[in-house]
BAPA-572084 format. One record per residue: residue in one letter; x, y, z of N, C-alpha, C in turn. Coordinates in steps of 0.2 Angstrom, whole numbers, padded with zeros to 4 digits, always signed. Layout:
<recs>
aXYZXYZXYZ ...
</recs>
This chain:
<recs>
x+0500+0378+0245+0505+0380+0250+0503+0386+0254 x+0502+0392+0252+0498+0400+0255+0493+0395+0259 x+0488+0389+0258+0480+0388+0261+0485+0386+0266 x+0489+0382+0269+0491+0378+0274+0495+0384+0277 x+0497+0388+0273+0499+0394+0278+0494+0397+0284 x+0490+0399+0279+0486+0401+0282+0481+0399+0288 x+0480+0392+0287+0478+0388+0290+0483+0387+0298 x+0487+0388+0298+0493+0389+0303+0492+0393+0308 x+0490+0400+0303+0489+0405+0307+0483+0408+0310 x+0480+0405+0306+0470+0402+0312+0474+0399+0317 x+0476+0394+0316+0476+0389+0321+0480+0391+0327 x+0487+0398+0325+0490+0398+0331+0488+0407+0333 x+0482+0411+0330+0477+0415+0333+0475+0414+0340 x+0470+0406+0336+0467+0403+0341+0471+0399+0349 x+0475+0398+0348+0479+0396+0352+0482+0401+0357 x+0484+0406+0355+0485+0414+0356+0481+0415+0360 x+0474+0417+0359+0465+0418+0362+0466+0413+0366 x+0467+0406+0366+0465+0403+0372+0468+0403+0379 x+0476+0405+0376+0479+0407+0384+0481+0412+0384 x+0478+0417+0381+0476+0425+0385+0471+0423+0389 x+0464+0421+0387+0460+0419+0392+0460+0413+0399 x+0465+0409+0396+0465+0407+0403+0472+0409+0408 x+0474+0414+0406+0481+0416+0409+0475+0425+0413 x+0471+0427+0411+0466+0431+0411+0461+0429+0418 x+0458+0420+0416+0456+0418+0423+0459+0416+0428 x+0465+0413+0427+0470+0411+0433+0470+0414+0436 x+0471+0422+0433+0473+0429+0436+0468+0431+0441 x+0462+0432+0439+0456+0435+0439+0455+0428+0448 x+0454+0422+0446+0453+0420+0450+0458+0419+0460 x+0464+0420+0456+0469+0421+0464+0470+0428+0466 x+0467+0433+0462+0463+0440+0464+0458+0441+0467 x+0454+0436+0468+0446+0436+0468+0445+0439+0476 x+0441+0443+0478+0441+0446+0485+0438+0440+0490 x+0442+0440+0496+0440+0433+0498+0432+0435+0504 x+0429+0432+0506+0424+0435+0511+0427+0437+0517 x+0424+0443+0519+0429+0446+0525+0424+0444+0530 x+0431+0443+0535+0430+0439+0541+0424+0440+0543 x+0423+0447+0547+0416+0450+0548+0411+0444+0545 x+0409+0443+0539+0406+0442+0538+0403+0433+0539 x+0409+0430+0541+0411+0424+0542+0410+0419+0547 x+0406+0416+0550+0404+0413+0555+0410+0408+0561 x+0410+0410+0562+0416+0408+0571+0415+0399+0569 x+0421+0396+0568+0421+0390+0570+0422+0387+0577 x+0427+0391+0582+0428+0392+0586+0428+0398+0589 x+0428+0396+0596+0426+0401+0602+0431+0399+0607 x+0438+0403+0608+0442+0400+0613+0445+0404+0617 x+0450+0403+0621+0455+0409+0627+0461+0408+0620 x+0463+0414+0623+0472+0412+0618+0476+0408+0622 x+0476+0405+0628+0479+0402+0632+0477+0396+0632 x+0472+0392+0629+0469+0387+0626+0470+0385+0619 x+0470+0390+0617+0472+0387+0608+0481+0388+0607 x+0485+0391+0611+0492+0392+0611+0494+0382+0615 x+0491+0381+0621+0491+0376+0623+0490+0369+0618 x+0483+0370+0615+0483+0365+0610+0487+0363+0604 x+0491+0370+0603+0497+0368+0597+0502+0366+0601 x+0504+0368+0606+0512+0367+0611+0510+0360+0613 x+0504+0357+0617+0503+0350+0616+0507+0345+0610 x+0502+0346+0605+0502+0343+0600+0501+0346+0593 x+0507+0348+0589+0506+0355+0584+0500+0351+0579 x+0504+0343+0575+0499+0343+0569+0493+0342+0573 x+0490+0341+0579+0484+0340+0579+0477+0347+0581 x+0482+0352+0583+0482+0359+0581+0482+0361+0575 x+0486+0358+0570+0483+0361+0563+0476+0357+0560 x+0475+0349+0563+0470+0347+0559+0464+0350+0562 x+0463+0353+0567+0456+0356+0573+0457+0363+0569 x+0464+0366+0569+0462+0374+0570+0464+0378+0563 x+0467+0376+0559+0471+0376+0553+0465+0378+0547 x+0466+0386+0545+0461+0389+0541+0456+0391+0541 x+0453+0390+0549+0450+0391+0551+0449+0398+0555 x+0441+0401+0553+0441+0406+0557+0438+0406+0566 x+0440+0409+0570+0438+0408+0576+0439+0416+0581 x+0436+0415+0587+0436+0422+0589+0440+0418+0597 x+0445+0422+0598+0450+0420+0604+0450+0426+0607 x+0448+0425+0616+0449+0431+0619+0455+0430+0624 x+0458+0436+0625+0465+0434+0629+0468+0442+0632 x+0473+0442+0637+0477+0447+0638+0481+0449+0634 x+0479+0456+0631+0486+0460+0627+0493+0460+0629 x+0496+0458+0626+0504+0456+0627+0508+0463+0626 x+0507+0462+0620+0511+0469+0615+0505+0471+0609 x+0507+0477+0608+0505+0480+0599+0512+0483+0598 x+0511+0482+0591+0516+0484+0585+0514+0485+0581 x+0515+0492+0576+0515+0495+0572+0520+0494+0568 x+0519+0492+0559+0522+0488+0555+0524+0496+0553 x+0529+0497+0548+0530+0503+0544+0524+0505+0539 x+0523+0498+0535+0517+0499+0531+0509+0499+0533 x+0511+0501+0542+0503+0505+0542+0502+0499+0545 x+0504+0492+0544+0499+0485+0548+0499+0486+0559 x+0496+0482+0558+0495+0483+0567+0495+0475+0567 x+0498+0472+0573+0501+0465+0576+0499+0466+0582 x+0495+0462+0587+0493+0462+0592+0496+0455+0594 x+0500+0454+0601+0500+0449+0602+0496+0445+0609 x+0493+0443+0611+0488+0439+0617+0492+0435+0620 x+0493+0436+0629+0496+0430+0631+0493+0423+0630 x+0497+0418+0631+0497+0413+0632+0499+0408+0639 x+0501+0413+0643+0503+0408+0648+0511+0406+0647 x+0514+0408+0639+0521+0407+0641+0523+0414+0640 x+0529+0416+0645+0533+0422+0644+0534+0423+0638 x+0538+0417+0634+0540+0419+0627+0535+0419+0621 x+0529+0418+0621+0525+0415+0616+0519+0416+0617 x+0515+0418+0612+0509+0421+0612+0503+0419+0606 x+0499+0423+0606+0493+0421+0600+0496+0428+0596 x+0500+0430+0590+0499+0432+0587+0493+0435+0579 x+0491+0442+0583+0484+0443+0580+0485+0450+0572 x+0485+0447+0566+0489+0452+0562+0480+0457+0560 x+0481+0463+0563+0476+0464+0562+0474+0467+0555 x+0467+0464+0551+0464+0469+0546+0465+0475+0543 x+0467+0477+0538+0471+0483+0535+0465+0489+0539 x+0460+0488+0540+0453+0492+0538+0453+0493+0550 x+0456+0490+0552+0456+0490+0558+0461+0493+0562 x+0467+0496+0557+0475+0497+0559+0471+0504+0563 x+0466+0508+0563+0468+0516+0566+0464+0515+0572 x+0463+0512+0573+0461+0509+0581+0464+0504+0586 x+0470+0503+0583+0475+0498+0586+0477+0501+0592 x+0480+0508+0591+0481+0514+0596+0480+0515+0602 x+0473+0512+0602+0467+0512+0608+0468+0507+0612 x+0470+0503+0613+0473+0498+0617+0479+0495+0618 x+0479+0495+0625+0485+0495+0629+0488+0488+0630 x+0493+0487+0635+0495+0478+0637+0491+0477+0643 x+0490+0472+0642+0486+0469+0649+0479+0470+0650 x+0475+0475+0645+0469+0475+0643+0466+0467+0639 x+0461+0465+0641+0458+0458+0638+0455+0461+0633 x+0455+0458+0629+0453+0459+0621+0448+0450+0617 x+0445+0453+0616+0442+0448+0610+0441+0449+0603 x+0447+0445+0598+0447+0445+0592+0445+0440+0588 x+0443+0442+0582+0441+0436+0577+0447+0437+0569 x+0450+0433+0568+0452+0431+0564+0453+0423+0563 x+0456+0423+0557+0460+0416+0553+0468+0411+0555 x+0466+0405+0559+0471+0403+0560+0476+0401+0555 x+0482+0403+0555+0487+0399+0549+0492+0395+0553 x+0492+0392+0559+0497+0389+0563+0500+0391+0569 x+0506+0388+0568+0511+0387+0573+0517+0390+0570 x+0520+0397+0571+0526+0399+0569+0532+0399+0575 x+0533+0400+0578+0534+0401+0585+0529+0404+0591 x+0524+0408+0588+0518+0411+0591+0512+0406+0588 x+0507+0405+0588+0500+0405+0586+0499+0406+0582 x+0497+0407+0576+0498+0416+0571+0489+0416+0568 x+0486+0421+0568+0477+0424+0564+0479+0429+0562 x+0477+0429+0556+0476+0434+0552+0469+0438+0548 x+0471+0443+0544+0466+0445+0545+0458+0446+0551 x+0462+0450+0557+0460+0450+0562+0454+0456+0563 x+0450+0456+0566+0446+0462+0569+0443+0460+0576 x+0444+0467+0579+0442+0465+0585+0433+0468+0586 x+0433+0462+0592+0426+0459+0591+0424+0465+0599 x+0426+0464+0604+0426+0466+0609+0430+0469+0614 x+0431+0472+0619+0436+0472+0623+0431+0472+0633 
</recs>
């Protein structure tokens, strides 16, 4: 009777151990730092008034072309905004009064948002994630002006 006791509590040790470790990687892996843009090669090279165009056309086929993907979009400054928590949002005409290429800029890029005005043309590089009512690229850094 004590051996299968025993025997119980190996077994549910081991058990213990194994999903510490895989509760450990799960963790480890949706943490992992991802490669920053900089370092990432342009899928695309476009105006914000062409890629705003391309989702207003036709959204799903804006998400199947541009969706995840990083690209460098050049366009007129619309607005900057400064978030509370330090972020900087740039947003690029597009040709519609109400709607634009929103540009969420890089944590590492927020102290030189300052430096630019509306109506100034800019060239930035981030990640598209869609169509919200605006365009939306994240983790942005600007490439040019």
């Amino acid at each position: 009777h004590n051996k299968r006791k025993e025997s119980k509590m190996k077994y549910l040790k081991y058990l213990v151990l194994i999903f510490v470790l895989a509760g450990a990687g799960a963790w480890f892996y949706m943490n992992r730092p991802t490669a920053e843009i900089a370092d990432q090669k342009s899928e695309y090279e476009l105006t914000s008034e062409a890629l705003f165009l391309s989702y207003t056309q036709n959204e799903s086929e804006g998400n199947k072309k541009f969706l995840g993907k990083v690209m460098e979009v050049e366009g007129k400054i619309q607005s900057v905004q400064s978030g509370d928590d330090g972020s900087v949002n740039m947003t690029l005409e597009s040709g519609d009064e109400m709607f634009g290429v929103s540009c969420k800029l890089n944590s590492d890029q927020s102290g030189i948002a300052g430096k630019y005005i509306e109506g100034q043309v800019i060239k930035i590089k981030g990640k598209c994630t869609g169509l919200l009512m605006d365009v939306v690229l994240v983790d942005c850094i600007i490439i040019s002006v």
